[in-house]
N, CA, C and O atoms as a GROMACS GRO file, in nm:
protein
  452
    1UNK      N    1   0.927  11.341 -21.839
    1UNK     CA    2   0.885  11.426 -21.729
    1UNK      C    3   1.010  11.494 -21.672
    1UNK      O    4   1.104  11.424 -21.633
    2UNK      N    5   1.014  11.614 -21.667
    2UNK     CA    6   1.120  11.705 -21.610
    2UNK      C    7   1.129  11.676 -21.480
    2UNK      O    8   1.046  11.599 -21.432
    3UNK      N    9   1.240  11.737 -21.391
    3UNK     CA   10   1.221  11.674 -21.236
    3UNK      C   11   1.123  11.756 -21.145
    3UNK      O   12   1.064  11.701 -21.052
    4UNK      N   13   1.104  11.923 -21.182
    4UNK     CA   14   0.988  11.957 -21.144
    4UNK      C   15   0.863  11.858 -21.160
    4UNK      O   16   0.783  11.848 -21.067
    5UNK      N   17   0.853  11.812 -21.235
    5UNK     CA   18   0.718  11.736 -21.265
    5UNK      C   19   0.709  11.624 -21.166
    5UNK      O   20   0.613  11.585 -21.100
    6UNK      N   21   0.846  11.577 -21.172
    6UNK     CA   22   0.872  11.439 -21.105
    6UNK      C   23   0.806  11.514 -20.896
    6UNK      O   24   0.728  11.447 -20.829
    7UNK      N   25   0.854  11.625 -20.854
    7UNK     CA   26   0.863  11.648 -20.766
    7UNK      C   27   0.711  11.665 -20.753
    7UNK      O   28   0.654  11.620 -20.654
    8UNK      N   29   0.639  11.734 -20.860
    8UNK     CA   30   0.526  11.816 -20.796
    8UNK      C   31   0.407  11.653 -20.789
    8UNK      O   32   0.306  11.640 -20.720
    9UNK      N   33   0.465  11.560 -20.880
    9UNK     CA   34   0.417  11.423 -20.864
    9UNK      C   35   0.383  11.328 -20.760
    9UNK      O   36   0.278  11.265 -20.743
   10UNK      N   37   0.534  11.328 -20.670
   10UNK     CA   38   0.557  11.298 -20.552
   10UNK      C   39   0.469  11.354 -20.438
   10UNK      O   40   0.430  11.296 -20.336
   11UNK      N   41   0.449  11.473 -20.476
   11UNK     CA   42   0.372  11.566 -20.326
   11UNK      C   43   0.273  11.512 -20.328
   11UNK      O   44   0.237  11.431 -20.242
   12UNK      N   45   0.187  11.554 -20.456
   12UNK     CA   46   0.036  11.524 -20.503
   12UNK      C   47   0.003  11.329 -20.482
   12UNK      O   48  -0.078  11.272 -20.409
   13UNK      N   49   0.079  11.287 -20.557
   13UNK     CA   50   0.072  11.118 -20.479
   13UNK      C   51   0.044  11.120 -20.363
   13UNK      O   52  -0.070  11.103 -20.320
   14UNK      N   53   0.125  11.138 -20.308
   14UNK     CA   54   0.183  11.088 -20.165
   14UNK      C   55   0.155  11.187 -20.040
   14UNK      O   56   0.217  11.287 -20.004
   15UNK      N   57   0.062  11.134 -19.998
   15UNK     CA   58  -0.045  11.223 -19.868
   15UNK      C   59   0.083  11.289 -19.745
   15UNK      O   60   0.077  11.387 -19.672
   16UNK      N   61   0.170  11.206 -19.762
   16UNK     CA   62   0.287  11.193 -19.681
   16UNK      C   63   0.401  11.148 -19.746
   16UNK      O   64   0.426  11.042 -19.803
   17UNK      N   65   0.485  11.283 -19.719
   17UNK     CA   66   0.632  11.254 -19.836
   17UNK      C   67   0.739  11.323 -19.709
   17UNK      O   68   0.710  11.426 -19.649
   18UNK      N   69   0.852  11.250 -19.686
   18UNK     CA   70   0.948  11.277 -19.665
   18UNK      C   71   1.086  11.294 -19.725
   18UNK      O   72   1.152  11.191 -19.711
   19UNK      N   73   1.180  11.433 -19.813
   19UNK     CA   74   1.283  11.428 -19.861
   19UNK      C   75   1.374  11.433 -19.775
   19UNK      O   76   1.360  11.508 -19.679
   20UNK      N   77   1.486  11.357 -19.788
   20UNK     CA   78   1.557  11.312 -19.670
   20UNK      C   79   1.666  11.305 -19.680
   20UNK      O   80   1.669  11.327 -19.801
   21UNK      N   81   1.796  11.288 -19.648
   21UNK     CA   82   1.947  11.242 -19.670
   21UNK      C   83   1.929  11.072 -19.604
   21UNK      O   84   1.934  11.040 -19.485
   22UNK      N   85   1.907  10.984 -19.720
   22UNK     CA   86   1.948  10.854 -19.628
   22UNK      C   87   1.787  10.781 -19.701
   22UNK      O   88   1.723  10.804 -19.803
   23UNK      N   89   1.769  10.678 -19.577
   23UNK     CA   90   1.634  10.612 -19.596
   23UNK      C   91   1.588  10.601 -19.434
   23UNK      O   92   1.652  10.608 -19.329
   24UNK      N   93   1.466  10.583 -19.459
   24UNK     CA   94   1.431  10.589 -19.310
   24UNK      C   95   1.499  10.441 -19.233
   24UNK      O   96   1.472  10.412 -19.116
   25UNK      N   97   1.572  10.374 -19.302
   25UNK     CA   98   1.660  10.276 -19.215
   25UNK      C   99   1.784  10.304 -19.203
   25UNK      O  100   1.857  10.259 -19.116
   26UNK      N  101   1.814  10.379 -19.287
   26UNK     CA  102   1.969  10.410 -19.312
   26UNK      C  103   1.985  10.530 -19.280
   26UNK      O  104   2.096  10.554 -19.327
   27UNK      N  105   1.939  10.652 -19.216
   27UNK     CA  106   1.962  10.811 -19.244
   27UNK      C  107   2.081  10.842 -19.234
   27UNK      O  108   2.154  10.807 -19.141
   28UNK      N  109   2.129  10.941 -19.371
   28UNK     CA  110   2.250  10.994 -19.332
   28UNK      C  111   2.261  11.141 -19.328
   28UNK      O  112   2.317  11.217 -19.408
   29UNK      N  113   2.172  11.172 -19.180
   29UNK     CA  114   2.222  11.304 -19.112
   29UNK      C  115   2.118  11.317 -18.993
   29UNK      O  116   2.002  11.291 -19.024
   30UNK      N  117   2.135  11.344 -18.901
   30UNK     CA  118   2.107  11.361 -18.752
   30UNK      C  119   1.938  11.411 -18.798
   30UNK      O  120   1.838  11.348 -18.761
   31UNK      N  121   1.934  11.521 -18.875
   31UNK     CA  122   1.810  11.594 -18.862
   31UNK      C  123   1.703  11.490 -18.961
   31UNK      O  124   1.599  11.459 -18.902
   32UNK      N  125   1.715  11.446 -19.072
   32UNK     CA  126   1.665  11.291 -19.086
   32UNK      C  127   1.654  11.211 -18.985
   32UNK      O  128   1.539  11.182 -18.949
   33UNK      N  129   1.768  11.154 -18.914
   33UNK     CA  130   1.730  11.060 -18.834
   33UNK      C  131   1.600  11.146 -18.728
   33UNK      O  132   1.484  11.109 -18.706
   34UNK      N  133   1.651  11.231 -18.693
   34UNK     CA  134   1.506  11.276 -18.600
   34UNK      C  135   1.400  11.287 -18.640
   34UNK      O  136   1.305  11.250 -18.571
   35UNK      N  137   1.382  11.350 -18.785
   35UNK     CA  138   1.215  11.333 -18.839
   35UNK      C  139   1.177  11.240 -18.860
   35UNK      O  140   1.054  11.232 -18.862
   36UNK      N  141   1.252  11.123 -18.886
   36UNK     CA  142   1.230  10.962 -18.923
   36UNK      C  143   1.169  10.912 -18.802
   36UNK      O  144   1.054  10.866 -18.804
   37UNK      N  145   1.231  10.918 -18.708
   37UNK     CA  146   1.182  10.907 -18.560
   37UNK      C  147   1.027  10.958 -18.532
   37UNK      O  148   0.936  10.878 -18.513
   38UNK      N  149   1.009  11.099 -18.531
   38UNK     CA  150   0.926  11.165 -18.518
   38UNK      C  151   0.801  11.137 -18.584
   38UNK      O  152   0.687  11.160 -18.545
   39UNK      N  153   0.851  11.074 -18.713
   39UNK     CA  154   0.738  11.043 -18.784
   39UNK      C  155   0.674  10.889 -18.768
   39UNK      O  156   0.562  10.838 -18.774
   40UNK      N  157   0.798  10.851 -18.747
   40UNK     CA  158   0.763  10.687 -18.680
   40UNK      C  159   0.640  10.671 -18.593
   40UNK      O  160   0.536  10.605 -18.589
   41UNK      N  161   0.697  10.756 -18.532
   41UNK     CA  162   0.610  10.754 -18.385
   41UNK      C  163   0.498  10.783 -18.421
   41UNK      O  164   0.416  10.800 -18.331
   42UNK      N  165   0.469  10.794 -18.509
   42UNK     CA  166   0.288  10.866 -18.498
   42UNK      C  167   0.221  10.731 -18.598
   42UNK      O  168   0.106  10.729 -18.643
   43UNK      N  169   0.299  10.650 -18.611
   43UNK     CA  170   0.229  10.482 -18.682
   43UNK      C  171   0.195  10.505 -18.775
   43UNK      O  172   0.112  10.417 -18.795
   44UNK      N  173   0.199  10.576 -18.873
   44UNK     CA  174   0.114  10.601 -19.027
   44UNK      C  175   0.266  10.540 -19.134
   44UNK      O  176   0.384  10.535 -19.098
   45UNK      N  177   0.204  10.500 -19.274
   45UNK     CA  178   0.320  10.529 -19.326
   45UNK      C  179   0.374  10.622 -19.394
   45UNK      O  180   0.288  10.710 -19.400
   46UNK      N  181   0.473  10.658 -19.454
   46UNK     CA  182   0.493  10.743 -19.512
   46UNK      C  183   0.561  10.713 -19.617
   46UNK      O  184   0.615  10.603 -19.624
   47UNK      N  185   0.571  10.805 -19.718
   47UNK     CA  186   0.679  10.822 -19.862
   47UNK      C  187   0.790  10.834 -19.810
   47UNK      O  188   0.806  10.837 -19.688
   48UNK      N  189   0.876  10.842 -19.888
   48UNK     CA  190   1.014  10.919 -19.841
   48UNK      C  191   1.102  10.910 -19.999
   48UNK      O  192   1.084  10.817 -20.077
   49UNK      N  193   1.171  10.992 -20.018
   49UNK     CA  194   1.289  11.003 -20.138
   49UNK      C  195   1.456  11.073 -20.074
   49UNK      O  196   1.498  11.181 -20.032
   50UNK      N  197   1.500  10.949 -20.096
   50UNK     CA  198   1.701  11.010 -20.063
   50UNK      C  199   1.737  11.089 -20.139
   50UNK      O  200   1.755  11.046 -20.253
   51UNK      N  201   1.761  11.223 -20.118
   51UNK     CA  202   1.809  11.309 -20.222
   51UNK      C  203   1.928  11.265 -20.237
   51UNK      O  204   1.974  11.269 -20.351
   52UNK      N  205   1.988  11.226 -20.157
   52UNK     CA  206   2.174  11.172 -20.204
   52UNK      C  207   2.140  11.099 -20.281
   52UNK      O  208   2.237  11.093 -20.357
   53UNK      N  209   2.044  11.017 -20.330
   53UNK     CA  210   2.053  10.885 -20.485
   53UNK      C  211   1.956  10.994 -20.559
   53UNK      O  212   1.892  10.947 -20.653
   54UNK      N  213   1.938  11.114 -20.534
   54UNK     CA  214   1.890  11.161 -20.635
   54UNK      C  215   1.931  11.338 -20.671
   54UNK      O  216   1.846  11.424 -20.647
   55UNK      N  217   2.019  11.362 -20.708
   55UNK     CA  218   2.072  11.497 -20.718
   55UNK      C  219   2.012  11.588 -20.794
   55UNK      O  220   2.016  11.706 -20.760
   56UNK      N  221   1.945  11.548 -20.913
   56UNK     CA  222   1.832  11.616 -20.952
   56UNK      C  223   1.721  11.679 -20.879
   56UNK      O  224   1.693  11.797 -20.897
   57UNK      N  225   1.661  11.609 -20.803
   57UNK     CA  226   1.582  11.633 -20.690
   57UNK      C  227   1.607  11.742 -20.612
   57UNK      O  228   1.566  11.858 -20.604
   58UNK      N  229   1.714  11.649 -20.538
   58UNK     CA  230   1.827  11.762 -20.446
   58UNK      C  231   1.854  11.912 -20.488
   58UNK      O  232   1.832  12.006 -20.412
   59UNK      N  233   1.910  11.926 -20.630
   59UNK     CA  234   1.896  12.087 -20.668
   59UNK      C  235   1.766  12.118 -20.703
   59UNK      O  236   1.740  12.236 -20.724
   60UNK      N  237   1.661  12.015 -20.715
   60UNK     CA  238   1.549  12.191 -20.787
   60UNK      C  239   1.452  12.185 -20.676
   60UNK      O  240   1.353  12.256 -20.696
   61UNK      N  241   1.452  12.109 -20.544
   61UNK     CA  242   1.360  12.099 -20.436
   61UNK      C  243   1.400  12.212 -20.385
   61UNK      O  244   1.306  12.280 -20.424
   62UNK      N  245   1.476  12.295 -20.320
   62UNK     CA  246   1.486  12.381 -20.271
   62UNK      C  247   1.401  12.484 -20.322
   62UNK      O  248   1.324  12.536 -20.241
   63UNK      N  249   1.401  12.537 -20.474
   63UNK     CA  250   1.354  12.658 -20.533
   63UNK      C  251   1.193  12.610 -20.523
   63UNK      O  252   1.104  12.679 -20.472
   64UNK      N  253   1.174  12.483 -20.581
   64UNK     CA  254   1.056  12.425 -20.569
   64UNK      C  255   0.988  12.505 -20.465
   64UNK      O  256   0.928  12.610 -20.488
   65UNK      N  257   1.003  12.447 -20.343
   65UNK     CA  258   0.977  12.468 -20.186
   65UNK      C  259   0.987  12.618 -20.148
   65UNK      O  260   0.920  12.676 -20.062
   66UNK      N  261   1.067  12.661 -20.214
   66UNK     CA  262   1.135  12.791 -20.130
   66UNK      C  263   1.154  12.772 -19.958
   66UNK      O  264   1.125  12.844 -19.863
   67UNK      N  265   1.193  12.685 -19.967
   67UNK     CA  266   1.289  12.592 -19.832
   67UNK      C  267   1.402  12.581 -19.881
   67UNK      O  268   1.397  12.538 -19.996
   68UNK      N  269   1.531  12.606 -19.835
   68UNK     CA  270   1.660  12.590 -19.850
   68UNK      C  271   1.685  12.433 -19.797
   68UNK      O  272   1.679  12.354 -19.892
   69UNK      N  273   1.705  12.383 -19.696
   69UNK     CA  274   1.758  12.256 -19.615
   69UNK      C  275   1.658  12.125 -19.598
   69UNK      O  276   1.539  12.119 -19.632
   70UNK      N  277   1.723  12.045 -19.550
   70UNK     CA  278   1.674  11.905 -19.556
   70UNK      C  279   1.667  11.889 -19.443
   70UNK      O  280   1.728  11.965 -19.368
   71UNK      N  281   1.602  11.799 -19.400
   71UNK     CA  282   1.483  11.709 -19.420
   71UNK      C  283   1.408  11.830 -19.508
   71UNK      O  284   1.450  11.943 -19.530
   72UNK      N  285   1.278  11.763 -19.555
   72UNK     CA  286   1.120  11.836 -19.609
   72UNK      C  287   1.046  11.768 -19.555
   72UNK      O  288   1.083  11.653 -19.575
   73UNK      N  289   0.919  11.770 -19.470
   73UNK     CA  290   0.788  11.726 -19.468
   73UNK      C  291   0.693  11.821 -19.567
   73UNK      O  292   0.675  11.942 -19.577
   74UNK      N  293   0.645  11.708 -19.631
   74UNK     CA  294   0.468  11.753 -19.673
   74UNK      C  295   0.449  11.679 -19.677
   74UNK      O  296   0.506  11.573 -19.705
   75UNK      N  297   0.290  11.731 -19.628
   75UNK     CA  298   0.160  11.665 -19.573
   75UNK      C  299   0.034  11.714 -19.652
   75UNK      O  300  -0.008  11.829 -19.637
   76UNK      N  301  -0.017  11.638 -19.722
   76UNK     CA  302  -0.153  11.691 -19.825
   76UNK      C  303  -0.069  11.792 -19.910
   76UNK      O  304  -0.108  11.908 -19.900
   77UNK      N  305   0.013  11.775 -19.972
   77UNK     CA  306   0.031  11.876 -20.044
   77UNK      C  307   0.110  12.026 -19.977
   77UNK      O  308   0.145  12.118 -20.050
   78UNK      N  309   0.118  12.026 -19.913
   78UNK     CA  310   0.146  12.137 -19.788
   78UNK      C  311   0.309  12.118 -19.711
   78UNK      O  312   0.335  12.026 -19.633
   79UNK      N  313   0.383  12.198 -19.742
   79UNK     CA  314   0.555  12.189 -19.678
   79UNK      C  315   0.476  12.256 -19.552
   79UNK      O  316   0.394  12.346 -19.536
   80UNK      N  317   0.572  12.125 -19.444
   80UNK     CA  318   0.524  12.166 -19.327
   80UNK      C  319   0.677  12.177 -19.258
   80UNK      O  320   0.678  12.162 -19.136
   81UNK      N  321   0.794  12.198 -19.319
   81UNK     CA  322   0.940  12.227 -19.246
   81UNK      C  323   0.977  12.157 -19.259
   81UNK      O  324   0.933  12.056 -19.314
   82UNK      N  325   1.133  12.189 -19.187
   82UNK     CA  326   1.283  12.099 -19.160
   82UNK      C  327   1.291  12.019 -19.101
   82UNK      O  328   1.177  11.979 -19.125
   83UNK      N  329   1.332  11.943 -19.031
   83UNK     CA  330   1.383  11.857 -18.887
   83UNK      C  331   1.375  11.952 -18.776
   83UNK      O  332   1.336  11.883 -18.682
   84UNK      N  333   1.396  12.105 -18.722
   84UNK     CA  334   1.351  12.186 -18.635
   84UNK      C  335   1.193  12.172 -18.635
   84UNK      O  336   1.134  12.145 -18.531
   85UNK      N  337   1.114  12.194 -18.774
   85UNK     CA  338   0.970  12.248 -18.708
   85UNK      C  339   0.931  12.089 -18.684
   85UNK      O  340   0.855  12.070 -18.589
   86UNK      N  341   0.982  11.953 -18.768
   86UNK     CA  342   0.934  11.839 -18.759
   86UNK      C  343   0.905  11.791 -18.587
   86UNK      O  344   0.798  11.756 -18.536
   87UNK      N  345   1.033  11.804 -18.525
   87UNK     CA  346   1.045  11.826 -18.402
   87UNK      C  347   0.952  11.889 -18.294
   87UNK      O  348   0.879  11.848 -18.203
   88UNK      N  349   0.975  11.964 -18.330
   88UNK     CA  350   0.878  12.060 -18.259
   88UNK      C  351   0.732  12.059 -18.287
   88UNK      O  352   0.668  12.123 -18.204
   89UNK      N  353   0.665  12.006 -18.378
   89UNK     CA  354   0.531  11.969 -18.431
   89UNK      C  355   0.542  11.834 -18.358
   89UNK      O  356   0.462  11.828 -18.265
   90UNK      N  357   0.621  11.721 -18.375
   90UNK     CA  358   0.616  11.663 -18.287
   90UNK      C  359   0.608  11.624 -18.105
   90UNK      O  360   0.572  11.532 -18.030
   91UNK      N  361   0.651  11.726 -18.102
   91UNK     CA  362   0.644  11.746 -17.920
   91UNK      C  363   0.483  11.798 -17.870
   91UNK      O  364   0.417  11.761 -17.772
   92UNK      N  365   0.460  11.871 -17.949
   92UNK     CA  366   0.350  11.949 -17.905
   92UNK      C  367   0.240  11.870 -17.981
   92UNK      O  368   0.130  11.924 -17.964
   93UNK      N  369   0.236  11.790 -18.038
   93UNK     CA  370   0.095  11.678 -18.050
   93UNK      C  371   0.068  11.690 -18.216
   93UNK      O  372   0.022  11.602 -18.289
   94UNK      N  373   0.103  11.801 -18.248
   94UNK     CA  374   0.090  11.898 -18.418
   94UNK      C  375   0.080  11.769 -18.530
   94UNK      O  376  -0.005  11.736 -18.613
   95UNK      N  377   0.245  11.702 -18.477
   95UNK     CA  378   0.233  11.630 -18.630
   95UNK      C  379   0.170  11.519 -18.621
   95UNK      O  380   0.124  11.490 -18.732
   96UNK      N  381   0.138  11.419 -18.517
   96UNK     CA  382   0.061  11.306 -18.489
   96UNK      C  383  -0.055  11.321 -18.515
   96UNK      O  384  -0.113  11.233 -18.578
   97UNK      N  385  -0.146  11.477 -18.458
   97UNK     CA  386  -0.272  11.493 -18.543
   97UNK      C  387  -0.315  11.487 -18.733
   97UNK      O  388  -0.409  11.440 -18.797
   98UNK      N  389  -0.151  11.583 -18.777
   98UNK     CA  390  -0.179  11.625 -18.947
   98UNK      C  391  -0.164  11.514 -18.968
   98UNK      O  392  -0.249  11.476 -19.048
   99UNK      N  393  -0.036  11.364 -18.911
   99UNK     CA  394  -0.004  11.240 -18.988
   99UNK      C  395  -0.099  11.126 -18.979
   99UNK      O  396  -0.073  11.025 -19.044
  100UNK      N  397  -0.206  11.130 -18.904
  100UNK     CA  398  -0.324  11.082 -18.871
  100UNK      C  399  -0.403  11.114 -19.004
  100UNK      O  400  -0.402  11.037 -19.099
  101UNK      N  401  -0.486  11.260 -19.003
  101UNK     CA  402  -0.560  11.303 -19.057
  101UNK      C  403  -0.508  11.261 -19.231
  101UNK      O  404  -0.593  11.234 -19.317
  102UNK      N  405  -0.414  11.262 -19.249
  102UNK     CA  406  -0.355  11.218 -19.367
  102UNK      C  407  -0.375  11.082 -19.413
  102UNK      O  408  -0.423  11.049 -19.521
  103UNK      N  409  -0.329  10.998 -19.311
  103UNK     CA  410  -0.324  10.875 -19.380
  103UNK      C  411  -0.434  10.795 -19.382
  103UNK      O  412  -0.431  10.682 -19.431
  104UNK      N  413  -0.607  10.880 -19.294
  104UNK     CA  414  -0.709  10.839 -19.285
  104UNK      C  415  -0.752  10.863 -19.434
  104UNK      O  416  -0.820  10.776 -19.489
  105UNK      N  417  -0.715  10.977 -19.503
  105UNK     CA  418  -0.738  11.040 -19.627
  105UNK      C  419  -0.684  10.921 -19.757
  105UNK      O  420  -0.730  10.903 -19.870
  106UNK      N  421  -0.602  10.872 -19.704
  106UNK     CA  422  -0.486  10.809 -19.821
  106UNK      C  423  -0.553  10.655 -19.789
  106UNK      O  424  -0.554  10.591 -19.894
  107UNK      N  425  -0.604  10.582 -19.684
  107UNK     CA  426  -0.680  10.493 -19.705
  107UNK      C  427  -0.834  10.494 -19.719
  107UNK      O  428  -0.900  10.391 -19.735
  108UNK      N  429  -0.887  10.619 -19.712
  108UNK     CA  430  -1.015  10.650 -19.823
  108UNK      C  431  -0.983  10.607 -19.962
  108UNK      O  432  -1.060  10.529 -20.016
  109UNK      N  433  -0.886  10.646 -20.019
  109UNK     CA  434  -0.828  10.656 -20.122
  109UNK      C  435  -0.796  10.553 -20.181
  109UNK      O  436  -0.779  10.536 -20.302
  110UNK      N  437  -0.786  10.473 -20.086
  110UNK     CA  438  -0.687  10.295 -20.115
  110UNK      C  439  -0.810  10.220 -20.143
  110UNK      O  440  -0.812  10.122 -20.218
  111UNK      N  441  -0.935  10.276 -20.067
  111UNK     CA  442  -1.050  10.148 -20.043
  111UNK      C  443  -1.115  10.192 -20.174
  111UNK      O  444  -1.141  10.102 -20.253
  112UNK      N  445  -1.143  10.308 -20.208
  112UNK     CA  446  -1.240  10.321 -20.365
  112UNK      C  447  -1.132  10.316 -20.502
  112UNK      O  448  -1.155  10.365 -20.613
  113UNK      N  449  -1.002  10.236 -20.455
  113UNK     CA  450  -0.933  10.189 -20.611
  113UNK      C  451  -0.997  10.067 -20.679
  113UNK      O  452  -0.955  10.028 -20.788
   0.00000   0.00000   0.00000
């Protein structure tokens, strides 16, 4: 599997994917640590992949996305921004509703395996 494949894998899996610098225990960069936060807060779990242990990733996610920078949220399949819009979807109620609606989806999903 090429790393496109690997990537478009990850989305489609994972109702909730975070690409990140770090791990959500370890982040290494401010705008991670804030979406990590942000996403915390809304109690669901989530994916996540360190592009620093993965440099493959790291170069073809950008073109992938046509997002330049890190953090990435997607949600259902769907890039929903950086650590700016994460933020800011967070303040205003945005991402607690989509990270809800998601992970109600992803344990539909869990109960008819």
């Amino acid at each position: 599997m090429d790393v496109v494949d690997t990537i478009r894998d990850q989305i489609e899996t994972n109702p909730i994917i975070l690409y990140m610098k770090g791990s959500p225990n370890q982040p290494q960069c401010g705008f991670s640590a804030n979406s990590v936060k942000a996403l915390m807060a809304c109690g669901e779990r989530f994916a996540y992949v360190d592009i620093l242990s993965n440099p493959e990733i790291r170069a073809a996610l950008p073109e992938y996305a046509n997002w330049p920078t890190f953090p990435q949220l997607w949600i259902k399949g769907e890039l929903m921004g950086g650590g700016d819009i994460i933020t800011e979807m967070s303040e205003s109620g945005e991402l607690q509703t989509l990270v809800k609606e998601a992970a109600v989806v992803d344990d539909r999903v869990a109960a008819d395996d």
